[in-house]
NULUM-744563 format. One record per residue: residue number from 1; residue in one letter; x, y, z of N, C-alpha, C in turn. Coordinates in pm, whole numbers. Last residue first. Layout:
BEGIN
     k   r      n.x      n.y      n.z     ca.x     ca.y     ca.z      c.x      c.y      c.z
   NUM   A        X        Y        Z        X        Y        Z        X        Y        Z
...
***
This chain:
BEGIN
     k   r      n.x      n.y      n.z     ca.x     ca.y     ca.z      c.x      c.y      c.z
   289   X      631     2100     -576      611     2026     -754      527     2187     -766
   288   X      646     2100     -306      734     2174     -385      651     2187     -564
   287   X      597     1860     -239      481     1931     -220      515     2097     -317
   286   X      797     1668     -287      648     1669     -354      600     1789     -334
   285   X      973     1812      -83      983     1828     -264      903     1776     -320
   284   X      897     1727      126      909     1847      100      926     1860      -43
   283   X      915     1471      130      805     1525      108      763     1654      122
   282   X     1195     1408      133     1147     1388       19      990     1463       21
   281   X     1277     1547      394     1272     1619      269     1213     1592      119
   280   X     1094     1373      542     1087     1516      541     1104     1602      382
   279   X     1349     1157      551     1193     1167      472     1119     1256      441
   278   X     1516     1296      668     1564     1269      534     1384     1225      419
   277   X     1414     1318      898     1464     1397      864     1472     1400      662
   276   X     1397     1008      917     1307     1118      969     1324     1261      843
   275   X     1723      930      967     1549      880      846     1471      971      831
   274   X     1723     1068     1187     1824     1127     1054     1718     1052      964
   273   X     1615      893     1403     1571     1036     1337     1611     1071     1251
   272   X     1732      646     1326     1617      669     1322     1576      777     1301
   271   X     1960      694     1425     1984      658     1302     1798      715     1243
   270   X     1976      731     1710     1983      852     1576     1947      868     1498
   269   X     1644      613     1796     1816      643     1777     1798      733     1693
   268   X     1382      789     2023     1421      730     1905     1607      669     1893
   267   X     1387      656     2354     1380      781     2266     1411      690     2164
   266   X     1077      474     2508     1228      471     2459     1276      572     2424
   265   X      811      380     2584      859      489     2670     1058      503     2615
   264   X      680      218     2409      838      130     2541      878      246     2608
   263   X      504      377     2286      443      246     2380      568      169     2442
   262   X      666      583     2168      605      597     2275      523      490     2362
   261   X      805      374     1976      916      456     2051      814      519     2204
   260   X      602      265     1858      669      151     1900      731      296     2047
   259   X      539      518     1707      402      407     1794      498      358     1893
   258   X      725      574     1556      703      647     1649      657      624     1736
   257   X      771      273     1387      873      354     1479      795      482     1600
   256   X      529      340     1262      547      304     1326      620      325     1442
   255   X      604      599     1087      498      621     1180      506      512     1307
   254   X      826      476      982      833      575     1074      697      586     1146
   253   X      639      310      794      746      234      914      776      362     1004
   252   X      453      475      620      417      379      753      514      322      838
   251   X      613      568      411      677      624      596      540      573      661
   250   X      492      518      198      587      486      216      681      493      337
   249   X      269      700      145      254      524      196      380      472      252
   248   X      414      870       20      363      860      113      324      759      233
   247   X      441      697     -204      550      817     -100      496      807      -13
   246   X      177      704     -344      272      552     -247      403      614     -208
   245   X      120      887     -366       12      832     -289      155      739     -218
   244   X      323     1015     -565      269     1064     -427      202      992     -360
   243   X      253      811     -776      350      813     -702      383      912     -600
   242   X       35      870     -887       12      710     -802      149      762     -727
   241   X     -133     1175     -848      -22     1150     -876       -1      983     -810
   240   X     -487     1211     -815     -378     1283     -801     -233     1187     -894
   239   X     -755     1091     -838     -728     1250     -824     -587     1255     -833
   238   X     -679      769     -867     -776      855     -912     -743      983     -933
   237   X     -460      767     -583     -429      762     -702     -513      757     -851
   236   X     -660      847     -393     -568      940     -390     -474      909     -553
   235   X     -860      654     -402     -887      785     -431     -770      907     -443
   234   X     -709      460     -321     -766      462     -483     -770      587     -463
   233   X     -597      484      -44     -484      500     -189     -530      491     -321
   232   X     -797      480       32     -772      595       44     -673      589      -78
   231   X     -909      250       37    -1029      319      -57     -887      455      -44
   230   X     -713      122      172     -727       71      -29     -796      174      -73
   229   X     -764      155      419     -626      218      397     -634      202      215
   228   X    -1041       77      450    -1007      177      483     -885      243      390
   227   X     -956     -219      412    -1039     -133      323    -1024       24      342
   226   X     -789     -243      668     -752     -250      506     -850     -160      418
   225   X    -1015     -169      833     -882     -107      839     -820     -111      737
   224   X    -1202     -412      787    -1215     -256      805    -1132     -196      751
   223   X    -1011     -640      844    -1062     -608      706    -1116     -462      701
   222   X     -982     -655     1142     -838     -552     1035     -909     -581      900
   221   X    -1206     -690     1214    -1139     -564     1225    -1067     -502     1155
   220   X    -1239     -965     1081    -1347     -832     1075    -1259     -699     1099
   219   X    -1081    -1102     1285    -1018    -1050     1113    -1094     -918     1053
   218   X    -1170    -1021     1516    -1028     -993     1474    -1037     -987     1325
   217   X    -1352    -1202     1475    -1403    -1040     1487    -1268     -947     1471
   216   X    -1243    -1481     1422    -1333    -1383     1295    -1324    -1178     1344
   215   X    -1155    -1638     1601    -1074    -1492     1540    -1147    -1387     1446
   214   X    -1310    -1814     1683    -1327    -1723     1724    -1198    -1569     1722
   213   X    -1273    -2006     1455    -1409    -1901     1453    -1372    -1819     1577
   212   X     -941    -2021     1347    -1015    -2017     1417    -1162    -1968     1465
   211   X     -724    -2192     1129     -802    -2039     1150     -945    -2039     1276
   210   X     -643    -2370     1023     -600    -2387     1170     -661    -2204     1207
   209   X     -779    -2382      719     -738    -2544      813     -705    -2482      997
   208   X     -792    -2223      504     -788    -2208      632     -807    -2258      741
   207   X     -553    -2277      232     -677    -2330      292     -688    -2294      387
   206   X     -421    -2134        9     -422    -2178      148     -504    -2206      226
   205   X     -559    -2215     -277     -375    -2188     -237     -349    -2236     -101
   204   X     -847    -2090     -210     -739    -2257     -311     -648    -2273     -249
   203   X     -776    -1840     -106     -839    -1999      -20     -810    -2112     -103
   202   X     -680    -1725     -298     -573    -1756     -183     -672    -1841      -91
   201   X     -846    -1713     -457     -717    -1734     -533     -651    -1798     -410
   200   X    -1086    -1556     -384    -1110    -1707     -391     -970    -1804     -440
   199   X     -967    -1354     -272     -948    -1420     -226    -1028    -1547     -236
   198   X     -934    -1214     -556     -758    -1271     -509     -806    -1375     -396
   197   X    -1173    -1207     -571    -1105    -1267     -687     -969    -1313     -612
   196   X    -1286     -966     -381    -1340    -1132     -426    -1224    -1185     -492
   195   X    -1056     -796     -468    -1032     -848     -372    -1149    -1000     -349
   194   X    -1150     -703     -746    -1045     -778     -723     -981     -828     -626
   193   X    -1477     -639     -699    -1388     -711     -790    -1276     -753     -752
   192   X    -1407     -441     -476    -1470     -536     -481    -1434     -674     -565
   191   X    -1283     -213     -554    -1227     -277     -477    -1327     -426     -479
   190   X    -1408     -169     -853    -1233     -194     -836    -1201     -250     -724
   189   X    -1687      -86     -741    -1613     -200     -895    -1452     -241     -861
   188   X    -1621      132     -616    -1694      -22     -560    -1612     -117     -624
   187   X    -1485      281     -801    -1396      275     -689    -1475      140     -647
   186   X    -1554      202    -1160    -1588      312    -1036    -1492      232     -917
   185   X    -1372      213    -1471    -1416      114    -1324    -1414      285    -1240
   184   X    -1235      354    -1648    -1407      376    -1629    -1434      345    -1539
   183   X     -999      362    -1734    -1105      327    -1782    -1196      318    -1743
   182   X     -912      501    -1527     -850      583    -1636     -959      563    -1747
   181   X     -896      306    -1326    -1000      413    -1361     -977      496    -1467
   180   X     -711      155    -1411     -852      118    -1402     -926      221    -1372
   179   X     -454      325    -1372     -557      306    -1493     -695      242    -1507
   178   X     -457      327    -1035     -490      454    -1162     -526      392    -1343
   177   X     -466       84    -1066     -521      102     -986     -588      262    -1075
   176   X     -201       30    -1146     -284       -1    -1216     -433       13    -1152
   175   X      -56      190     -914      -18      218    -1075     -155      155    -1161
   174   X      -75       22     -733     -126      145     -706     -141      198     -902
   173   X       16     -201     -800     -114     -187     -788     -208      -73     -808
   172   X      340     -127     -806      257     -145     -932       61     -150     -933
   171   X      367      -97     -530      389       11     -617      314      -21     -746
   170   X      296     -421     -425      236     -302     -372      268     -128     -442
   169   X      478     -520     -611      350     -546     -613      243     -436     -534
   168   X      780     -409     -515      687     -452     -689      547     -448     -685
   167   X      755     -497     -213      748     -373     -258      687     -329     -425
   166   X      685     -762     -221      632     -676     -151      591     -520     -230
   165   X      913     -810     -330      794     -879     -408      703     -774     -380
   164   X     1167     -747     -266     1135     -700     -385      957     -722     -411
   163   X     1068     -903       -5     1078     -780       32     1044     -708     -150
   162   X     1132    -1141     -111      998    -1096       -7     1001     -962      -21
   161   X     1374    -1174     -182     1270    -1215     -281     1133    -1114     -227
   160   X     1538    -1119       67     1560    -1061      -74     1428    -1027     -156
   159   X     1503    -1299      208     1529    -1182      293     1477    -1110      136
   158   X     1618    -1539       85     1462    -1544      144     1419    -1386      184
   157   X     1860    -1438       62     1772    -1515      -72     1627    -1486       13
   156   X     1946    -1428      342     1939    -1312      231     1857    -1310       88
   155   X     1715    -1558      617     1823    -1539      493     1829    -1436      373
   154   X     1551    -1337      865     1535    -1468      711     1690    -1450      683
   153   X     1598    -1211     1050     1549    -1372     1081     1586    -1434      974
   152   X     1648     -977     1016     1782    -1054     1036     1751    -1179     1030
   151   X     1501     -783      899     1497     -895      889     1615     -981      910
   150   X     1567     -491      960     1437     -526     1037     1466     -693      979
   149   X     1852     -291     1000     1840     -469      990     1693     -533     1055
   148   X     1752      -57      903     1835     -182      821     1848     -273      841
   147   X     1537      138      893     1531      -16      971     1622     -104      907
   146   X     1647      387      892     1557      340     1009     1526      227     1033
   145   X     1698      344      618     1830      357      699     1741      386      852
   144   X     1482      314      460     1571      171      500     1703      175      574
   143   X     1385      542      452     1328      442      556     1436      302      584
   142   X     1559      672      325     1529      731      463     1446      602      550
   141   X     1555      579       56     1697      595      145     1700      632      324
   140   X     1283      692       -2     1310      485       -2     1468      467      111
   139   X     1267      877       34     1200      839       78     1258      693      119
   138   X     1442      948     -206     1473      998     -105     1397      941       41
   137   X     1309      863     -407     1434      756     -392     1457      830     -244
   136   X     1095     1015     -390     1062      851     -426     1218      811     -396
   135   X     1195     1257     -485     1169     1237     -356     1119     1095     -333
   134   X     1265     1211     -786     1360     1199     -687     1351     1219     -499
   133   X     1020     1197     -863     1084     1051     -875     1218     1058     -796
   132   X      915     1449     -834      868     1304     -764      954     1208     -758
   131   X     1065     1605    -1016     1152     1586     -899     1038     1498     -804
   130   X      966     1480    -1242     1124     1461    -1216     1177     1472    -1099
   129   X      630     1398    -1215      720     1539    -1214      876     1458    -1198
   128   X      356     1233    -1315      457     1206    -1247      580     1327    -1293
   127   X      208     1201    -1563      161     1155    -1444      218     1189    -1318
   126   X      321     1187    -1850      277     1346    -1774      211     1312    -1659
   125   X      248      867    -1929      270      979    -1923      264     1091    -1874
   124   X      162      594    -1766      120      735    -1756      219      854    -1769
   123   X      353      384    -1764      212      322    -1851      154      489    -1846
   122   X      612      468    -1756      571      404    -1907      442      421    -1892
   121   X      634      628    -1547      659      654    -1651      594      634    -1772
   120   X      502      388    -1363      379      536    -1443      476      634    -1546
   119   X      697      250    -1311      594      223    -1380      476      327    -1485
   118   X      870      428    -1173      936      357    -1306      810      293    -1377
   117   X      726      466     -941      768      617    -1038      815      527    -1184
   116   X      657      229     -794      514      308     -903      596      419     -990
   115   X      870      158     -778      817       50     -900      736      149     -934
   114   X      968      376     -570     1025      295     -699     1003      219     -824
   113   X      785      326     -378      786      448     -473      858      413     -591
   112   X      855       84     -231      758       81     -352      721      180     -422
   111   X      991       31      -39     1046       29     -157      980       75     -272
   110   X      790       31      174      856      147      158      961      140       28
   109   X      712     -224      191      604     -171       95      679      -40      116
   108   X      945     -331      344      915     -385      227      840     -310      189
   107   X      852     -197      568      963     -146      534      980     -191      387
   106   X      645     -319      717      651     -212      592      763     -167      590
   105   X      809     -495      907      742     -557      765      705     -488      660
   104   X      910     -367     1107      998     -426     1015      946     -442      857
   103   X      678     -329     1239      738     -170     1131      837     -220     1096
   102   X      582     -515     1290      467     -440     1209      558     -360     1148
   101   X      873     -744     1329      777     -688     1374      684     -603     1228
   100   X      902    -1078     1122      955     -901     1215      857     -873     1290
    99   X      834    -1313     1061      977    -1290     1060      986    -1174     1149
    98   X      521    -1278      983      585    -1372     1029      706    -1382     1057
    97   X      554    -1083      800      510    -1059      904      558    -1188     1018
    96   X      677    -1186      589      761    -1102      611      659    -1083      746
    95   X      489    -1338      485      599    -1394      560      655    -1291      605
    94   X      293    -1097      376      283    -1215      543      358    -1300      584
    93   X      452    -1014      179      413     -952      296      348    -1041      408
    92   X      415    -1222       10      549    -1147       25      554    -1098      153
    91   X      147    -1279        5      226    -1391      -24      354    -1318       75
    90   X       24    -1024     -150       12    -1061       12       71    -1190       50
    89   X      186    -1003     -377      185     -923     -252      195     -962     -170
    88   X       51    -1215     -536      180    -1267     -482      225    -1095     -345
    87   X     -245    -1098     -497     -214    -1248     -409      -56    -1265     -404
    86   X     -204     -855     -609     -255     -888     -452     -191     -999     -427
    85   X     -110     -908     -903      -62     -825     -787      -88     -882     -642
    84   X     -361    -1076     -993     -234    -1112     -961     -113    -1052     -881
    83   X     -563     -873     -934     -537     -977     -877     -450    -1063     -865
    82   X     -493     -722    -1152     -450     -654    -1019     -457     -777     -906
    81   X     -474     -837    -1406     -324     -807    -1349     -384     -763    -1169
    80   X     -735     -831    -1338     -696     -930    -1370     -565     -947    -1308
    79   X     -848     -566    -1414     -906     -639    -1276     -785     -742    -1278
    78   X     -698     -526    -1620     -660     -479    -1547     -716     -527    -1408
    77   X     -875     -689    -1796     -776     -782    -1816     -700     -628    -1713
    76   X    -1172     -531    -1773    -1127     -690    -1729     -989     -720    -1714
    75   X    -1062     -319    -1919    -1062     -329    -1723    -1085     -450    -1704
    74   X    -1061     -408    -2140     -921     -367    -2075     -951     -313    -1914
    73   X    -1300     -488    -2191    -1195     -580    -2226    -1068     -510    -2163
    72   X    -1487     -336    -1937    -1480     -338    -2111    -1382     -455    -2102
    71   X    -1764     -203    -1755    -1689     -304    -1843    -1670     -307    -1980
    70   X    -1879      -53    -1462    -1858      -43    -1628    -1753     -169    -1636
    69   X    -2100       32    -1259    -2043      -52    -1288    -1986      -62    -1444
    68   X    -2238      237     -972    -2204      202    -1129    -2098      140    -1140
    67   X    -2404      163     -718    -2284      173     -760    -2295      185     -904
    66   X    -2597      -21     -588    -2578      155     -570    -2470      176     -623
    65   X    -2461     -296     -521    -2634     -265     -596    -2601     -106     -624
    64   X    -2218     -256     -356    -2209     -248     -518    -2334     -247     -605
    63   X    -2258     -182     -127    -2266      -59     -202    -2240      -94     -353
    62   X    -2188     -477       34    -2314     -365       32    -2394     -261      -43
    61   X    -1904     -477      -10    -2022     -533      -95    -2144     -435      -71
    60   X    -1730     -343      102    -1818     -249       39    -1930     -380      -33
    59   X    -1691     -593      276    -1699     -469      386    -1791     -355      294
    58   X    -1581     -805      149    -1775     -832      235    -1760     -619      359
    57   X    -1359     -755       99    -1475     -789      -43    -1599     -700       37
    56   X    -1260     -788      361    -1269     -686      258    -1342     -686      210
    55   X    -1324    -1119      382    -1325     -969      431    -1362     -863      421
    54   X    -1166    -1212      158    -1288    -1203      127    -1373    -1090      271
    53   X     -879    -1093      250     -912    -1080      114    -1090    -1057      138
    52   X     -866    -1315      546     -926    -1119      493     -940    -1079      385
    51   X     -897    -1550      404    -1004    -1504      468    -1004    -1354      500
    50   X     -635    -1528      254     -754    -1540      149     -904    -1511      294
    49   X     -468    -1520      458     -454    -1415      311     -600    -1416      262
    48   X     -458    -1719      652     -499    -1539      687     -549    -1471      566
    47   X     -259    -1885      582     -374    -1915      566     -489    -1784      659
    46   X       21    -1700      582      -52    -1757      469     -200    -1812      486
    45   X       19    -1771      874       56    -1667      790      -43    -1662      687
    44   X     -195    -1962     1119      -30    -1964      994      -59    -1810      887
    43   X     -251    -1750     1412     -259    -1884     1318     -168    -1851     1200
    42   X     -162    -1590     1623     -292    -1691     1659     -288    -1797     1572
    41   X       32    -1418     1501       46    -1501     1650      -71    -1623     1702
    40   X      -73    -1307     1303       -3    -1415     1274       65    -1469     1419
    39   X     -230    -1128     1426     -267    -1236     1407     -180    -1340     1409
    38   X      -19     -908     1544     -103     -994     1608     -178    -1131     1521
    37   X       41     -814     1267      135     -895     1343       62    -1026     1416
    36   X     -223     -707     1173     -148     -787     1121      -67     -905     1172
    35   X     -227     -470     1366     -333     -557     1346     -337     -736     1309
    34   X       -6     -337     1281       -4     -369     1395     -125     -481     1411
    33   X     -119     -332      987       53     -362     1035       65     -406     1161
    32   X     -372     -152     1046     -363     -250      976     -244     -381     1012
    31   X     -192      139     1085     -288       26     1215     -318     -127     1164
    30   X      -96      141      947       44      146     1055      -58       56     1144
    29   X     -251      219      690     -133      127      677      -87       79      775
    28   X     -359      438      800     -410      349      846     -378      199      771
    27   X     -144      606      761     -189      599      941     -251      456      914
    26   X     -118      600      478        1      598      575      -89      549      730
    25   X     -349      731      433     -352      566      376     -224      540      467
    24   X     -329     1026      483     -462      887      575     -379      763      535
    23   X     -127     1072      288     -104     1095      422     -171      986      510
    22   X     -316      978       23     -179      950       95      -88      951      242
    21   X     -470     1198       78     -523     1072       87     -375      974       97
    20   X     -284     1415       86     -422     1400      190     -457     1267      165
    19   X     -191     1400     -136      -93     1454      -44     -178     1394       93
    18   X     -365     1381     -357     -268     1310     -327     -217     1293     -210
    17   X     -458     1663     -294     -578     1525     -336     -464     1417     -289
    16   X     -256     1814     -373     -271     1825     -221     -361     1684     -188
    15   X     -216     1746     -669      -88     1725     -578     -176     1710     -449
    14   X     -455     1881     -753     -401     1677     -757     -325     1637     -680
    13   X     -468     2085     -709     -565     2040     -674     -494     1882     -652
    12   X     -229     2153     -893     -249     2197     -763     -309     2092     -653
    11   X     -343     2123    -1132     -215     2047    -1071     -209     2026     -944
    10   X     -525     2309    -1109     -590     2160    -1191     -473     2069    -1107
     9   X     -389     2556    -1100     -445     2535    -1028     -519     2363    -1005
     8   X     -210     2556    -1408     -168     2491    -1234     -268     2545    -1098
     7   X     -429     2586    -1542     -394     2440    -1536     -276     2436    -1423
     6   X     -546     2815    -1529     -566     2730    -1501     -557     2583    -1508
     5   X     -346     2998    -1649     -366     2951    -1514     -444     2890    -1452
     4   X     -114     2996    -1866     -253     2919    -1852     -295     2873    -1699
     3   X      -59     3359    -1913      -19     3200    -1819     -127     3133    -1834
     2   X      -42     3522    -2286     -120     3517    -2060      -46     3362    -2044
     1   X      242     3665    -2394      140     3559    -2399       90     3530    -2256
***
């Protein structure tokens, strides 16, 4: 009987789609992170969330006249979940900025191969290979042994919550991210939509009382940079595998680490390279698939 060869070329295509937009969304995860920190040196954590949210929004607005736009009852109520995603996310993740440094803080969104491989089980069948899900744990074992103790500040309860939240929310997005297009939403539609939405959610919530006009060009910046790092992980979880994208995503803290290791002129530790190493292999066995 012939090979259906063209369906691992179709595979092919998804895996490297993945592999490439995943890779970008990593770099410009690390700049974002560093972007990040800095603010929360100028003003409160939390009252940041909802003025880059709308940010964002205001970066593709432009392109939503030129855009197609679809709606049904189940990308509404996926716009929906995704906005609930974002806002307790970015909740999770800006205290956690507030506590560490940039490559302490993704260390939380390095948990997150985990939620997207246990998620796209259920919600995407045939989405996801056996041995993804085991370079997803390999990934997750490599980064958190490069930064085990990035939060010594918080307590363990406080240490705990943030970090699961982080990570849950930032793996599951990605996940529903792929089904919103599954249904139809174009990439404008998806980022637009639900970043308006989370951040009329998080100016209620946090008002931007001690935000400053002359941080705007700062926020401007790192709204770029976000958008940047969202359009890459749609398109990469669109074309390819959600749980390659967020593997990937998932060694923004090494990248860091590397930033950090050549701006103090330091060498790495061990511990640090053996991460390395160990990350390697998980993304040696994606690419394996």
């Amino acid at each position: 009987m012939p090979r259906p060869w063209r369906a691992r070329p179709t595979r092919i295509r998804g895996v490297v789609s993945a592999l490439l937009f995943g890779s970008l969304a990593a770099l410009a995860n690390a700049g974002q992170a560093l972007l990040s920190k800095e603010l929360t040196l100028r003003a409160p954590a939390r009252q940041l969330i909802g003025v880059l949210y709308l940010g964002n929004a205001v970066v593709l607005l432009p392109l939503a006249p030129f855009s197609a736009w679809t709606w049904s009852p189940e990308i509404v109520a996926w716009h929906l979940v995704s906005v609930a995603l974002m806002v307790i996310t970015a909740v999770c993740i800006w205290d956690l900025f507030d506590h560490g440094a940039a490559s302490a803080t993704t260390t939380a969104t390095a948990m997150s191969p985990i939620p997207a491989a246990l998620a796209s089980v259920v919600l995407l069948p045939g989405a996801i290979q056996p041995v993804q899900v085991v370079a997803s744990v390999i990934v997750v074992v490599g980064v958190t042994l490069a930064l085990a103790d990035a939060f010594a500040g918080l307590d363990r309860w406080g240490r705990t919550w943030r970090i699961v939240g982080a990570a849950t929310g930032t793996g599951l997005l990605t996940v529903v991210t792929r089904l919103i297009a599954d249904a139809g939403a174009g990439i404008v539609e998806t980022y637009v939509v639900r970043t308006a939405l989370a951040a009329v959610v998080c100016l209620a919530l946090f008002p931007p009382r001690d935000v400053a006009r002359s941080d705007v060009p700062r926020l401007l910046i790192r709204s770029v940079v976000v958008t940047v790092y969202f359009l890459f992980v749609i398109l990469g979880a669109r074309t390819g595998s959600p749980v390659v994208v967020q593997t990937l995503v998932a060694t923004t803290p090494l990248v860091l680490l590397v930033y950090e290791s050549v701006r103090t002129r330091t060498r790495p530790t061990l511990q640090a390279t053996a991460a390395v190493a160990i990350v390697l292999v998980g993304v040696l066995l994606i690419v394996a698939v």
